[in-house]
C-alpha positions as CSV (number, residue, x, y, z in Angstrom):
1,X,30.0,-45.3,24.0
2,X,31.9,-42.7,22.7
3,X,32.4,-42.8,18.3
4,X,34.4,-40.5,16.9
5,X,32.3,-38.7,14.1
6,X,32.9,-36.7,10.8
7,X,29.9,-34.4,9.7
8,X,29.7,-35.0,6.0
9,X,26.5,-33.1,5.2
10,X,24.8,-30.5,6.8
11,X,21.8,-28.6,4.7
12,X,19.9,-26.6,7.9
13,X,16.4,-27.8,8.5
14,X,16.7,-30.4,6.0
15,X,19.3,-33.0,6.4
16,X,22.6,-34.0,8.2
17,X,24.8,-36.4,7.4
18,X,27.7,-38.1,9.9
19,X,29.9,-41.1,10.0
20,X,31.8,-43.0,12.6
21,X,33.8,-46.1,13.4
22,X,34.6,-48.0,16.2
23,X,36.0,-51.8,17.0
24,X,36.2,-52.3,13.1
25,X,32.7,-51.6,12.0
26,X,31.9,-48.2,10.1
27,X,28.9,-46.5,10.6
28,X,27.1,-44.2,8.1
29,X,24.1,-41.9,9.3
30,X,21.7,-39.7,7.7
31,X,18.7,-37.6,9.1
32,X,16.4,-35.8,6.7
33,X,13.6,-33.6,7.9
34,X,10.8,-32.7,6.0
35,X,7.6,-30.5,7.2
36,X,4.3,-32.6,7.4
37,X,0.9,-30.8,8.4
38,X,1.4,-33.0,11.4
39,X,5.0,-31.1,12.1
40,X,8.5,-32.3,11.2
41,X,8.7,-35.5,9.8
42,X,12.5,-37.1,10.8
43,X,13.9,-39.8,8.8
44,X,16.9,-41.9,9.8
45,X,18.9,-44.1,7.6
46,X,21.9,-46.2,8.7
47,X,24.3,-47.9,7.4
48,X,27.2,-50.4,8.2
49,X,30.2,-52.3,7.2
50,X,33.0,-53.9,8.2
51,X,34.6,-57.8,8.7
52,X,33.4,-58.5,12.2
53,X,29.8,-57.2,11.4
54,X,28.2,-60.7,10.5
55,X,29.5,-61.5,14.4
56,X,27.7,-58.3,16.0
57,X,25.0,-58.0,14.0
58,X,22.2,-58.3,16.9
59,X,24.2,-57.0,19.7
60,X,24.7,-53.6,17.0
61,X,21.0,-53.7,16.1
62,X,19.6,-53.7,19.6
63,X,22.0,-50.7,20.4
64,X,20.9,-48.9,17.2
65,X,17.2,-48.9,17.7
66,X,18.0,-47.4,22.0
67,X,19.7,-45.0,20.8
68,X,17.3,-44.2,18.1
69,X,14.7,-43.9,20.2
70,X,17.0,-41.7,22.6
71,X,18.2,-39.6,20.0
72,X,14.5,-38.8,18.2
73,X,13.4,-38.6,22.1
74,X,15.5,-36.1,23.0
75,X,15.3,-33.8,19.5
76,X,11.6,-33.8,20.2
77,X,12.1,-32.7,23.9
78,X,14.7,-29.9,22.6
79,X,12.8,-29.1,19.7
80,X,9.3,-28.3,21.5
81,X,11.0,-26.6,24.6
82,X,10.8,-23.0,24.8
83,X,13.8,-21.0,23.3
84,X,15.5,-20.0,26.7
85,X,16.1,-24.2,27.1
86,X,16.9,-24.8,24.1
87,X,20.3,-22.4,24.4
88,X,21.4,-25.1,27.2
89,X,22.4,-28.1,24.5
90,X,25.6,-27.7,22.5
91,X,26.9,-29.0,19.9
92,X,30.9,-28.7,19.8
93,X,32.9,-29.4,16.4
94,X,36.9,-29.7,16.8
95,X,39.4,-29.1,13.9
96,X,39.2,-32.0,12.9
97,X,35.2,-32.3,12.3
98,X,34.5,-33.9,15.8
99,X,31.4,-33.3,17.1
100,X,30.9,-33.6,20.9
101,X,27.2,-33.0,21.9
102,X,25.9,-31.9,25.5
């Protein structure tokens, strides 16, 4: 699913911020890093609203945590690959703050 997304924060290597909306419900995301001994430490918060939420609230859940895990899966993969595979994902931003990733 495709949500049309405006970037309201970005502080490099420490936090980005995003919202979106689609069939009536607006979605508010934020991912802060933090270095651990361990490595980097990501921390996602999400939040909602919107009148047909009480209705979806499962079915929007269950979606949220796959594409959590997706998401977190795929910044690890990119973020421990060598540099020359890295350069292969892109992130796109239009005019009007849309971001398209690939």
């Amino acid at each position: 699913m495709a949500i049309p997304s405006t970037i309201s924060e970005a502080v490099p290597l420490r936090q980005l911020a995003w919202s979106g909306e689609t069939g009536g419900i607006l979605g508010i995301n934020v991912w802060s890093f933090s270095v651990t001994p361990e490595g980097t430490h990501v921390r996602t918060e999400e939040s909602w609203e919107g009148v047909s939420l009480p209705a979806q609230t499962k079915g929007i859940q269950d979606a949220l945590d796959a594409s959590l895990i997706r998401w977190l899966s795929f910044l690890k993969t990119r973020s421990e690959a060598p540099e020359a595979q890295v350069s292969s994902c892109t992130v796109q931003y239009s005019s009007d703050s849309k971001i398209k990733y690939s």
